[in-house]
N, C-alpha and C positions, 0 to 999 in steps of 0.2 A: 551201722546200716543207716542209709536215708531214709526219713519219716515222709509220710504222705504229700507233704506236702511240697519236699525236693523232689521226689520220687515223677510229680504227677507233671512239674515243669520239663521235668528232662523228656516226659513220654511224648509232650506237645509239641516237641524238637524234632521230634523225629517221625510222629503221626498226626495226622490233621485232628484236632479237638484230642488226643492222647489217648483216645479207645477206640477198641477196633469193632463194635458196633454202636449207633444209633445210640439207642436208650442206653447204654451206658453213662450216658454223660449227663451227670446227676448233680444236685445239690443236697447234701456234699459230697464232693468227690473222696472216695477213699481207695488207695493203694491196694487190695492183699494181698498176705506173704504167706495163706497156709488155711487150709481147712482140715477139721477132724470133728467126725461125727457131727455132732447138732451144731458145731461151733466155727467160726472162722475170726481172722486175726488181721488185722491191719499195720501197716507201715511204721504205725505207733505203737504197735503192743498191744492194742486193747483188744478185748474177745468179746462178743457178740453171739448171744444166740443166732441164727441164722433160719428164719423164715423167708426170705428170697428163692434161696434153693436153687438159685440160677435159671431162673421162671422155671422151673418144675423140675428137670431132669433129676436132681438130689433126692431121692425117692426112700434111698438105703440110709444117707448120711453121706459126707465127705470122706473121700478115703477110705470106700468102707474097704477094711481087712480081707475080705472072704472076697470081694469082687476083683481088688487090685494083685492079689497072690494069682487069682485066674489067667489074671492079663499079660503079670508075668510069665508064668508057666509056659504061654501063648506063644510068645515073642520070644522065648529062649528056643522056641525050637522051628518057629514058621513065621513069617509074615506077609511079604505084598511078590507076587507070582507074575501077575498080568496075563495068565491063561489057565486052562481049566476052572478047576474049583477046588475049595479046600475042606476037610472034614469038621469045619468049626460052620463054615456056610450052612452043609448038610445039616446040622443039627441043630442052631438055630430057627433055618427055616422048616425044620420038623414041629421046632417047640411052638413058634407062631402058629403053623398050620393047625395047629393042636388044641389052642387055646381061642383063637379070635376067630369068633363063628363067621364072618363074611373072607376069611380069608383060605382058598381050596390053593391056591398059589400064591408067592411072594416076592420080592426082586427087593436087592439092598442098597443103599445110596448111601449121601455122609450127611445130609439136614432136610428138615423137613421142608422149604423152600423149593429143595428135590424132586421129593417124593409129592408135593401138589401140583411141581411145573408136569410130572409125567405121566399122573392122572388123569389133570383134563387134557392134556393133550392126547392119551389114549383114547378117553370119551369123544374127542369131535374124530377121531379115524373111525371109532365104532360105528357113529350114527350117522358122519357124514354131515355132521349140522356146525357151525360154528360159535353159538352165544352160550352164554354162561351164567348163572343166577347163584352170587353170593349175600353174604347178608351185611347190613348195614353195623359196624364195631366189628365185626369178624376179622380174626388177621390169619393168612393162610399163605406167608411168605414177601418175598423182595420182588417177586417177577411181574411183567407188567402183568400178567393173564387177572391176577387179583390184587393188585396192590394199589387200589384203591377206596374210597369210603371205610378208611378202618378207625381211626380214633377223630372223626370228623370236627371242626369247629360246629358249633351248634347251629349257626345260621346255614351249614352248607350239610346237614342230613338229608339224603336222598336226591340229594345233588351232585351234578358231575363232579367229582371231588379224587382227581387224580395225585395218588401220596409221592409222585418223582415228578422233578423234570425228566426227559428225556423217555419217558414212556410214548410207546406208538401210539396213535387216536384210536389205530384199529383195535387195538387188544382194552383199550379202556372202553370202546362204545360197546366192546360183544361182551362186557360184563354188566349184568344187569342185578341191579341191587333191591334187597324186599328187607321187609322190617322182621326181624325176628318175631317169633310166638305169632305171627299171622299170619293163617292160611289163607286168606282171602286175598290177601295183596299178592301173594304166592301164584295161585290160580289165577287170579286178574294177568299176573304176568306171563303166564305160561298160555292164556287164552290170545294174546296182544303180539306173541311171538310166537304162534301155530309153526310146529314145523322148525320151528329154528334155535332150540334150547338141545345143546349136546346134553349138557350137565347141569348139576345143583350141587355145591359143593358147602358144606355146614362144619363147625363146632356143633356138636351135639349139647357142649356146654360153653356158652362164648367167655372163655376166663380170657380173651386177650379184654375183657373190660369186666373181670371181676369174676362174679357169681352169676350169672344170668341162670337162671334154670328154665330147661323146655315147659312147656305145661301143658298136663294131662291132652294126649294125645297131637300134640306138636308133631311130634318126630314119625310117629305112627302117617299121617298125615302129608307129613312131606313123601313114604314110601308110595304112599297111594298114588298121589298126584305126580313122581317123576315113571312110576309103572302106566299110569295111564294116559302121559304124554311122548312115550318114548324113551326119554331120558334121563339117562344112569344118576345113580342118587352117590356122593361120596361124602363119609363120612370124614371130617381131617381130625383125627385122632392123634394129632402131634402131643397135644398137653392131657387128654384122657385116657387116654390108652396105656394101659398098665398101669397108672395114679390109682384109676376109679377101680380096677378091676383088671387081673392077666386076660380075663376077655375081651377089655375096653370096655368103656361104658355101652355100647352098642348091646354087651349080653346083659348090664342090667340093664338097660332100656329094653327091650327084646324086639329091638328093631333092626333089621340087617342090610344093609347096604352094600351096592354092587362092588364099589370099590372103597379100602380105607388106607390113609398115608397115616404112619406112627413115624414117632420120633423119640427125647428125650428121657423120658422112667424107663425105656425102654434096655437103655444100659448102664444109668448111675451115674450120668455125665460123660461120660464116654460116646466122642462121636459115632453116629450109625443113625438111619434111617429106612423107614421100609416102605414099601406100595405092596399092596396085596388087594387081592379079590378073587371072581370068579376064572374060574380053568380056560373057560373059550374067551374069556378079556385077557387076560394075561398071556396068552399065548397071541397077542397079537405083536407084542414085544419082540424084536428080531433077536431077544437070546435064544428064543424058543427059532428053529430053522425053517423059514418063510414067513416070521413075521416080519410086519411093514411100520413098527414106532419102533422109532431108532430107541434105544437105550444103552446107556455108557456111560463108565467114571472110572478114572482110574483107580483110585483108593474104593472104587465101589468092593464091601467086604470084607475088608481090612482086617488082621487078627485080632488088632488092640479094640476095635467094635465090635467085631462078632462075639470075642470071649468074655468081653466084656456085658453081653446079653444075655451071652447062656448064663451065666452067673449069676443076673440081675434075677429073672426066669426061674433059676433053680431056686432061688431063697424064698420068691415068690409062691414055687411049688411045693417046700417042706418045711417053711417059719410063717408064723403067725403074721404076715408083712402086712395085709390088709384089715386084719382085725384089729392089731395096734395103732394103726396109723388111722382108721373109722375112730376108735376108741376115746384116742385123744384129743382128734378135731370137734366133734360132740362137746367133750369137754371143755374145748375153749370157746364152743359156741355160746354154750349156757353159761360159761363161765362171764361171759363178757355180756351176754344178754341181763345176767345179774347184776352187773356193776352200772350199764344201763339205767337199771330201773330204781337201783339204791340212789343213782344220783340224781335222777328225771330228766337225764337227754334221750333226744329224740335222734333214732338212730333205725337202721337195718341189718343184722348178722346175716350175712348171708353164706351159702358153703354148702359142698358135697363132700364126705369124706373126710379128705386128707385135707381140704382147701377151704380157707374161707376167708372174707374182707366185712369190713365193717365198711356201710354208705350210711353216710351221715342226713338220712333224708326219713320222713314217715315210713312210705310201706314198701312191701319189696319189688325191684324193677322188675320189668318183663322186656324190655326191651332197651335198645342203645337212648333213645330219646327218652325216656322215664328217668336217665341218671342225669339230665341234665338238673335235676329237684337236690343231688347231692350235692353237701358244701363243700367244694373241691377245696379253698382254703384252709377251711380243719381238717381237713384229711392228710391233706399233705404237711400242714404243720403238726398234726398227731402223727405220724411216721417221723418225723425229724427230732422230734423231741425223744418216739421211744429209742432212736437209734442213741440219742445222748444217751440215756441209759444203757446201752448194751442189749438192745435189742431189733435187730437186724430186718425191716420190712421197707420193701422198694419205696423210695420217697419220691414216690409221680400218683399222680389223680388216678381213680378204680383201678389200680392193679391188685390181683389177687396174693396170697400167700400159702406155703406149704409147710405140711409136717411131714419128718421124715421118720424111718423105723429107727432113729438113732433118738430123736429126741425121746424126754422121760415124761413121768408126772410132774418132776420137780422144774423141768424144764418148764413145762403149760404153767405149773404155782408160780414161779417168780413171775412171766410174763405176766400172768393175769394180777400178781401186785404191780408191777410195773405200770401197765396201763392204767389201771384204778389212780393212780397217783398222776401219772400224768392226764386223763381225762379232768380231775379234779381241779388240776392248775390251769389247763383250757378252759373251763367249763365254769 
């Protein structure tokens, strides 16, 4: 077999930079030929705990057993129709409806890029308004409606700061950008644009830049101010929804939002995506007979995604998925906050859950401008180093990491020697 590094020349033969998305394209680049449970494999042989997680979806583990026997089961007997519905749709969207308190209805798609173009554009048919208020590091897809001001140079926060060529003016100037954890800047904007804000669309928790955590009454906060501006509040629960909680983080916040778009944990890797909310929104949707927002996909459904979610959902509903997966991340928080403090670097753990990053800065960010205080040099050469060892976390500046229900204790013990050892030789 070719090794990684025949493997990656052949791929650039044939796709521009040899991966088929963006952030893929990493130093160093590695092939792989195989995941299982906590672990995955490269070009070379070598295994790799796996913290990446494929930015979150890896929820259960690679390949989990009990998910992938589903999918089978699935596809040996149904798969892609292109009319009616199928009994795997019905029960999925039973299970969602069941669990995610903002969601009375639901509609499926294949990424969450999807499910946030069909959101806001539900929101401006709702209100009739056209602007939009995302937040500054927020990533909420490829489409131009938001795809801007997400990993910004520092000179260019809260700056026009469009992430494509080829983006319309229009769609980048009716997005309006606020600084996380600030309600005032929030209300300032909602006061400057009377009348013209359809939506606000949030990470409740911004892991496209790590750990950001809301603070005490953020979120609360933002319900208030799009309730008493008109405009619908969504939560983009692609990477918390079902991580933090089968309710999404929205039930342990206990704050509910008109509309949420889910993705990823949601089915183990396995594509699927959802938009859900309120019964009189979602029936604005033309599956429902007289609504007026087109909605369509052909693979929207799919049996390899939907079975793949009831299955994600069932483990969620009868194993311990969320307890373990709290249990462990705790444990590598304090685990590393020790190792910390035995050496005297100056650092931030940051994490909810199942997820957490280390910034390499005093105290903990509240917002996207706070992590410019991170040493993005050490961070990124402490990810490259632990991958030398076999241990597997995205090597780019504040990206977050996951545990899944597959890793152990023993998995978090070698990590936490691992890193000990290499912060020592940084450090």
């Amino acid at each position: 077999m070719s090794n990684n590094a025949e493997l990656y020349e052949q791929s650039k033969l044939y796709s521009p930079g040899g991966v088929h998305t963006s952030i893929r394209n990493v130093n160093p680049m590695k092939v792989f030929t195989k995941g299982e449970g906590a672990y995955i494999y490269d070009a070379d042989g070598k295994k790799y705990i796996d913290y990446q997680g494929a930015f979150g979806p890896i929820i259960l583990g690679h390949s989990h057993p009990y998910v992938n026997r589903k999918v089978i089961e699935a596809i040996e007997r149904t798969d892609l129709y292109g009319v009616g519905c199928t009994d795997l749709e019905v029960e999925l969207a039973r299970k969602i409806c069941t669990h995610v308190p903002s969601s009375e209805q639901v509609l499926f798609c294949n990424s969450g890029s999807e499910a946030t173009y069909h959101a806001i554009r539900l929101t401006r048919a709702i209100t009739g308004r056209n602007k939009l208020i995302k937040f500054q590091g927020c990533y909420h897809g490829w489409h131009d409606y938001v795809a801007r001001n997400m990993l910004s140079s520092w000179d260019m926060i809260g700056k026009r700061d469009p992430g494509s060529a080829g983006m319309l003016d229009e769609a980048i100037d009716n997005t309006l950008v606020c600084t996380f954890n600030d309600l005032d800047d929030v209300e300032r904007t909602f006061r400057e644009n009377k009348g013209q804000i359809a939506s606000l669309i949030v990470e409740p928790i911004p892991h496209n830049i790590g750990c950001v955590m809301p603070q005490p009454g953020f979120l609360e906060g933002l319900r208030e101010l799009c309730s008493a501006h008109g405009a619908l509040l969504i939560f983009d629960e692609v990477i918390t929804g079902f991580r933090h909680d089968i309710g999404g983080y929205q039930k342990v916040a206990g704050v509910t939002p008109d509309l949420t778009t889910m993705g990823k944990a949601m089915a183990n890797g396995y594509p699927i995506a959802a938009v859900a909310g309120k019964r009189e929104y979602m029936q604005r949707f033309n599956t429902y007979p007289g609504g007026d927002v087109w909605f369509a996909g052909t693979y929207n459904g799919h049996a390899v995604g939907t079975a793949a979610s009831i299955a994600t959902l069932e483990l969620m509903e009868n194993e311990p998925v969320h307890e373990h997966i709290f249990r462990l991340g705790e444990k590598m928080r304090s685990g590393i906050r020790g190792i910390h403090e035995r050496l005297g670097i100056e650092a931030y753990v940051a994490g909810f859950g199942s997820v957490w990053t280390t910034y390499f800065m005093k105290s903990e960010p509240k917002n996207y401008s706070d992590l410019q205080q991170n040493d993005a040099e050490l961070y990124v050469d402490y990810r490259k180093k632990l991958i030398e060892k076999g241990i597997f976390k995205m090597p780019m500046n504040i990206k977050r990491n996951h545990i899944s229900y597959s890793h152990t204790d023993q998995d978090v013990d070698t990590t936490l020697t691992i890193i000990e050892s290499v912060l020592k030789e940084l450090v």
